[in-house]
VEXDREN-2710 file (C-alpha; in Angstrom, 1 decimal):
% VEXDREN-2710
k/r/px/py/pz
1/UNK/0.0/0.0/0.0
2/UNK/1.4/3.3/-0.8
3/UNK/-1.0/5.4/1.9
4/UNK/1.8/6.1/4.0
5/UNK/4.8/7.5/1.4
6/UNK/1.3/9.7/0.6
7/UNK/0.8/10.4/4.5
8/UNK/4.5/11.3/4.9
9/UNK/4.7/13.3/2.2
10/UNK/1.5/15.3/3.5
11/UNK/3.7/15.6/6.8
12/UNK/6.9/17.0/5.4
13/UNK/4.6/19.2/3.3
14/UNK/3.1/20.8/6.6
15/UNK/6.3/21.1/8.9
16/UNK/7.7/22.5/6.3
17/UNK/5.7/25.4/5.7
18/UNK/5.2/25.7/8.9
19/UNK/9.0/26.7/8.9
20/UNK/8.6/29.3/6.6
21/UNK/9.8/32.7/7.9
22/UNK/8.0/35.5/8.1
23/UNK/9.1/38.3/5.6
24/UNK/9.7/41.7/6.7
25/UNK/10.9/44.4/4.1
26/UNK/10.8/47.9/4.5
27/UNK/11.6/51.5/6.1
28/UNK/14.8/52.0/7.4
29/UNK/13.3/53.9/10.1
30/UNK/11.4/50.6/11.5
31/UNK/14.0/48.2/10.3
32/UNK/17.4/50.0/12.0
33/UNK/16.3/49.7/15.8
34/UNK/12.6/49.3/16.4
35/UNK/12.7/46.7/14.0
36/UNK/14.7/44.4/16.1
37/UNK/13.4/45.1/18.9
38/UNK/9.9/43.8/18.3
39/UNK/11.0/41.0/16.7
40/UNK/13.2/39.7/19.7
41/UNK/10.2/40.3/21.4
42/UNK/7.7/38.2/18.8
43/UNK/9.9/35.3/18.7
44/UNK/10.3/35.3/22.4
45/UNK/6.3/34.8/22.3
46/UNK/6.4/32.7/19.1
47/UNK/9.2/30.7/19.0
48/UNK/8.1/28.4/16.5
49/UNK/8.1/31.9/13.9
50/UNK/11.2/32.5/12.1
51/UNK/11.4/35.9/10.9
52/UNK/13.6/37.6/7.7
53/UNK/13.7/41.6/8.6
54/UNK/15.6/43.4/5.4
55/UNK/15.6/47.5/5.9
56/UNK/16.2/48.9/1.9
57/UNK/13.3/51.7/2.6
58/UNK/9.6/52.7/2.9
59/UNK/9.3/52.3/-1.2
60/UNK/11.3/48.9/-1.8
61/UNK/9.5/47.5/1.0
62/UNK/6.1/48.3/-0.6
63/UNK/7.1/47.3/-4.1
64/UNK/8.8/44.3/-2.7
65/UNK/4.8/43.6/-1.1
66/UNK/3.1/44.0/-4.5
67/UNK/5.6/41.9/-6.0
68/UNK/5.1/39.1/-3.1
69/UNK/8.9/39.0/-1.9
70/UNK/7.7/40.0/1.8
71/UNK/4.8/39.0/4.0
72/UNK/5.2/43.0/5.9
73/UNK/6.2/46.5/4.5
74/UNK/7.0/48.8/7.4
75/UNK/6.8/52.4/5.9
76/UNK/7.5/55.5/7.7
77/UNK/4.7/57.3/5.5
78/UNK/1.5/56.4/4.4
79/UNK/1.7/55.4/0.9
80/UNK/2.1/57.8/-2.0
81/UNK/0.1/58.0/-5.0
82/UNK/2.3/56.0/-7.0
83/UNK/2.1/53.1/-5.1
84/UNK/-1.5/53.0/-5.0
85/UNK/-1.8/53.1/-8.5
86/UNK/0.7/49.9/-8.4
87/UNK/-1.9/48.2/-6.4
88/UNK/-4.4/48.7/-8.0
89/UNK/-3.1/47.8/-11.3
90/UNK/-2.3/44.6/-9.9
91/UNK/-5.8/44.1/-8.7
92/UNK/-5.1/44.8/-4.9
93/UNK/-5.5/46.6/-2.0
94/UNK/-2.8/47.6/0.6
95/UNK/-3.8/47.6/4.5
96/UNK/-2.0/50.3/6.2
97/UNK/-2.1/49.4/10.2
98/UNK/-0.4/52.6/12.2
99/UNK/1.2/51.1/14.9
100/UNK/3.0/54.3/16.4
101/UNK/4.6/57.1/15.5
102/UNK/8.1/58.6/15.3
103/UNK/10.0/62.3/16.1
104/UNK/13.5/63.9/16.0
105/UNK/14.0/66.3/18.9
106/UNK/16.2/69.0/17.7
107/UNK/18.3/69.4/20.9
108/UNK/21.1/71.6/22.3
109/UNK/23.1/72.4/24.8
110/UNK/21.5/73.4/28.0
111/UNK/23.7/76.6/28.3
112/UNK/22.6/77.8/24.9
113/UNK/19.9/80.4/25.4
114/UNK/17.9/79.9/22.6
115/UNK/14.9/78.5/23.0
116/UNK/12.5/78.0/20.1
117/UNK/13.4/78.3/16.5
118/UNK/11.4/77.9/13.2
119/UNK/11.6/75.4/10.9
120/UNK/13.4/77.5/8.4
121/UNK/16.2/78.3/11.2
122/UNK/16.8/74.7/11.7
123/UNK/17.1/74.1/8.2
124/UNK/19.3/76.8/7.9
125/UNK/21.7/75.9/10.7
126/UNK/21.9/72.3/9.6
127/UNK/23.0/73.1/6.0
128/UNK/25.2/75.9/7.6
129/UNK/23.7/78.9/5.8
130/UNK/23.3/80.0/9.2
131/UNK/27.2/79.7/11.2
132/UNK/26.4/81.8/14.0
133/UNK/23.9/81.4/16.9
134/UNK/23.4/84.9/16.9
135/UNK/21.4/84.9/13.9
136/UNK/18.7/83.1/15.5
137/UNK/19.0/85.5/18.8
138/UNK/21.7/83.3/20.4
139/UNK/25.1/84.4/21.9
140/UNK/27.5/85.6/19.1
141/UNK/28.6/81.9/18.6
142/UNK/30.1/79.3/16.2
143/UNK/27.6/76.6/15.4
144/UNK/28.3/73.7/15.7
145/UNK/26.2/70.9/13.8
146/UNK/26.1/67.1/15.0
147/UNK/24.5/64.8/12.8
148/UNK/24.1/60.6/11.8
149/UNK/26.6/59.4/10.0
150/UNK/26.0/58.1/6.3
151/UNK/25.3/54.4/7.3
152/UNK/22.6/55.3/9.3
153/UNK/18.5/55.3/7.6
154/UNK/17.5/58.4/9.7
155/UNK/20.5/60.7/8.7
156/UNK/17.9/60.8/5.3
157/UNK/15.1/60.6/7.3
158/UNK/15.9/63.8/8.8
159/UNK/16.7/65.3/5.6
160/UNK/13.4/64.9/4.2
161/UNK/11.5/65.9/7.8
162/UNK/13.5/68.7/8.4
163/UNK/15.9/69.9/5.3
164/UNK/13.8/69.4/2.8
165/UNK/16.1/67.4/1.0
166/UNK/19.2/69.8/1.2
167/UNK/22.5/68.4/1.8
168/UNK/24.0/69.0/5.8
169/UNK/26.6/71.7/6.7
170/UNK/30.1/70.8/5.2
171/UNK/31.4/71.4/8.5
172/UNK/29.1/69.0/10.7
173/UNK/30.5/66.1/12.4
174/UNK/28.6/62.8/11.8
175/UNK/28.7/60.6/14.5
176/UNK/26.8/56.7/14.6
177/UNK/24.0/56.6/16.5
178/UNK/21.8/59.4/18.2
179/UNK/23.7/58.3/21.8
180/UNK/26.5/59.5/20.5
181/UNK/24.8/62.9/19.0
182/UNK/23.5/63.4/22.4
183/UNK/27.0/63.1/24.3
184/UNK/28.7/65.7/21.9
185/UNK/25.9/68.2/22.3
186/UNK/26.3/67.7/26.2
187/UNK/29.9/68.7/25.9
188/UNK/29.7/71.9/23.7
189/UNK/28.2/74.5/24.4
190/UNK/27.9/75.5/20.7
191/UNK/26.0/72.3/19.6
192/UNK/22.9/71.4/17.8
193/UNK/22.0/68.2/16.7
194/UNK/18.5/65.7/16.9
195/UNK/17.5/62.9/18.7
196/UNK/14.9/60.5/19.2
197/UNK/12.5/60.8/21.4
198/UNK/13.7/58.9/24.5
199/UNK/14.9/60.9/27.3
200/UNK/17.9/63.3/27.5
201/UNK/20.6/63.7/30.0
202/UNK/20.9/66.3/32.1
203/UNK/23.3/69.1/30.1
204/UNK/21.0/68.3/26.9
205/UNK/17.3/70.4/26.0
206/UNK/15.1/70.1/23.1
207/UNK/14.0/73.3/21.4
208/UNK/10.3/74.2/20.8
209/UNK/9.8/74.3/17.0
210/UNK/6.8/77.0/16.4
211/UNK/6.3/77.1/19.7
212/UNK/5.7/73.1/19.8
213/UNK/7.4/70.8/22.4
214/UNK/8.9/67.4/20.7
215/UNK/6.7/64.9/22.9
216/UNK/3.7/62.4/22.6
217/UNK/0.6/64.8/22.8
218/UNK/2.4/67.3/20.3
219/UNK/3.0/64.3/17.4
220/UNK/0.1/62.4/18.0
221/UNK/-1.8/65.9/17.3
222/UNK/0.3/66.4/14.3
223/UNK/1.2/70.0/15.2
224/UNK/4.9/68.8/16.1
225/UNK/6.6/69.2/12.4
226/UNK/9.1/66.3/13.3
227/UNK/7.2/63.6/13.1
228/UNK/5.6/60.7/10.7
229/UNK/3.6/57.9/11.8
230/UNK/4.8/54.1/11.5
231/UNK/2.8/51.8/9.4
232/UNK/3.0/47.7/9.0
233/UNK/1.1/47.1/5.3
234/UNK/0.1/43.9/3.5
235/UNK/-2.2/42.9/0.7
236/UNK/-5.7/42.3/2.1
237/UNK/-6.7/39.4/1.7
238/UNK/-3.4/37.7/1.4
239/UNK/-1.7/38.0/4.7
240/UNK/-0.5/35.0/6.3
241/UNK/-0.8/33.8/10.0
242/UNK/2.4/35.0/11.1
243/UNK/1.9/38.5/9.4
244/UNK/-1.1/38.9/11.1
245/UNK/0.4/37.4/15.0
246/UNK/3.1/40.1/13.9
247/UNK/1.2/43.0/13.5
248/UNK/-1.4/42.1/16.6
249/UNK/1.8/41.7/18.8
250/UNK/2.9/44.7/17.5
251/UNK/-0.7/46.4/18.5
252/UNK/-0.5/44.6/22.1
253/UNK/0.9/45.9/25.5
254/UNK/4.1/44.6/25.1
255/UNK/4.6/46.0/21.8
256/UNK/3.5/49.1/22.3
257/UNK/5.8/49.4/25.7
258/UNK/8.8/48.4/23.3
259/UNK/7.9/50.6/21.0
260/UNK/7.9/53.3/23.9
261/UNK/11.4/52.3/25.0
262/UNK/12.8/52.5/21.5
263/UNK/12.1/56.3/21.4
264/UNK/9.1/56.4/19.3
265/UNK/5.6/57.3/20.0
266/UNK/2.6/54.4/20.8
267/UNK/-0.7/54.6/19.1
268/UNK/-2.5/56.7/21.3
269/UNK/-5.9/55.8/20.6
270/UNK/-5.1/56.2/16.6
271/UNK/-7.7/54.3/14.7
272/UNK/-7.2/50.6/14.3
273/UNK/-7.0/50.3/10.7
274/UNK/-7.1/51.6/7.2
275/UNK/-7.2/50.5/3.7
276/UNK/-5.8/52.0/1.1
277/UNK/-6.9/52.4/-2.7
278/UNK/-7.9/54.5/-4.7
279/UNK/-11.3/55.3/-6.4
280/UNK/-12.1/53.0/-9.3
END
């Protein structure tokens, strides 16, 4: 009898895809700390889950969704028109679940007296049009601009928040991680730089941009200009168990806590879901 090669067969045909890893492609603004973080934390609850977690950007990520390579896009923007137009040319629709949100504190030293700047000022004194802190009603100073380093995702990120594109000062020191910004800035007086939004040190303040303080309330509310919100996509319709325990851990207390530790902003009573499309 050959029923059991057949019932074998059926058996290596389920373990196996029970192996198969979850696919996660997308922003490097999810995928260079946060990302990590949650996953530790998903395979610590589902350790029967391996997960893949590639960071090429917001836009990869999304094509490499349409195009099936990946189970999750994590974008740090909702997506663009372009994109839609993708889906729907391919017959689908992409599910956008907000799962936090994320800011840049533009900080200082605490010596330096100024205060508040607009966002035109901080684009000027981080492509060094502006070289002395008295043009923004600081002491006649040097400035001196920190930033990421090039093999960091949020040394762009900030460049399209904040600069608009433009390329940083000449003169700025780029250092690896945000840590690292924050310790310089502590130790010079002349400083500027950006941050997450974890806590700072004492010697280190954030400034007020249009009068707006870089925390929670002020990003959830969308009035702090330093900010996006952080999205998980899939095709609906097509996600797979895993992508679905993913995004629900994500969603849960312990996500939303780790989320909270890695600088970035929980949900705060955002709306669950949304679809996205466009009008046939």
């Amino acid at each position: 009898m050959k029923i059991f090669p057949v019932l074998l067969a059926a058996c290596l045909t389920v373990a196996a895809q029970a192996q198969q890893p979850l696919r996660i492609e997308g922003s490097n603004t999810f995928g260079e700390k946060l990302g990590p973080l949650l996953v530790k934390g998903f395979k610590r609850a589902n350790p029967g889950i391996p997960v893949e977690l590639k960071r090429p950007g917001s836009g990869p990520g999304l094509a490499a969704l349409l195009a099936g390579r990946t189970d999750i896009a994590p974008t740090s923007r909702p997506a663009n028109r372009s994109e839609l137009l993708a889906a729907k040319k391919a017959g689908v629709k992409l599910r956008g679940q907000m799962i936090g949100s994320y800011g840049v504190a533009i900080i200082v030293n605490e010596a330096n007296p100024v205060k508040n700047l607009k966002p035109s000022q901080v684009r000027a004194l981080f492509s060094g049009k502006t070289a002395d802190w008295s043009r923004v009603r600081g002491a006649a100073a040097p400035v001196n601009v920190y930033t990421l380093d090039r093999n960091t995702g949020a040394r762009a990120g900030f460049q399209t928040l904040a600069m608009r594109g433009a390329d940083y000062s000449p003169a700025a020191k780029a250092l690896p991680d945000y840590q690292s910004i924050v310790a310089a800035v502590a130790k010079d007086p002349n400083a500027i730089g950006y941050a997450d939004m974890g806590p700072l040190p004492a010697g280190v303040r954030a400034l007020l941009i249009n009068g707006e303080p870089a925390n929670n309330v002020a990003i959830y509310e969308q009035v702090y200009p330093y900010a996006n919100a952080l999205y998980l996509y899939t095709v609906q319709g097509r996600e797979t168990p895993a992508a679905r325990k993913f995004i629900r851990y994500a969603l849960s207390g312990n996500g939303q806590r780790i989320i909270q530790k890695a600088g970035f902003v929980p949900r705060l009573g955002a709306p669950p879901s949304a679809t996205a499309s466009l009008a046939p």
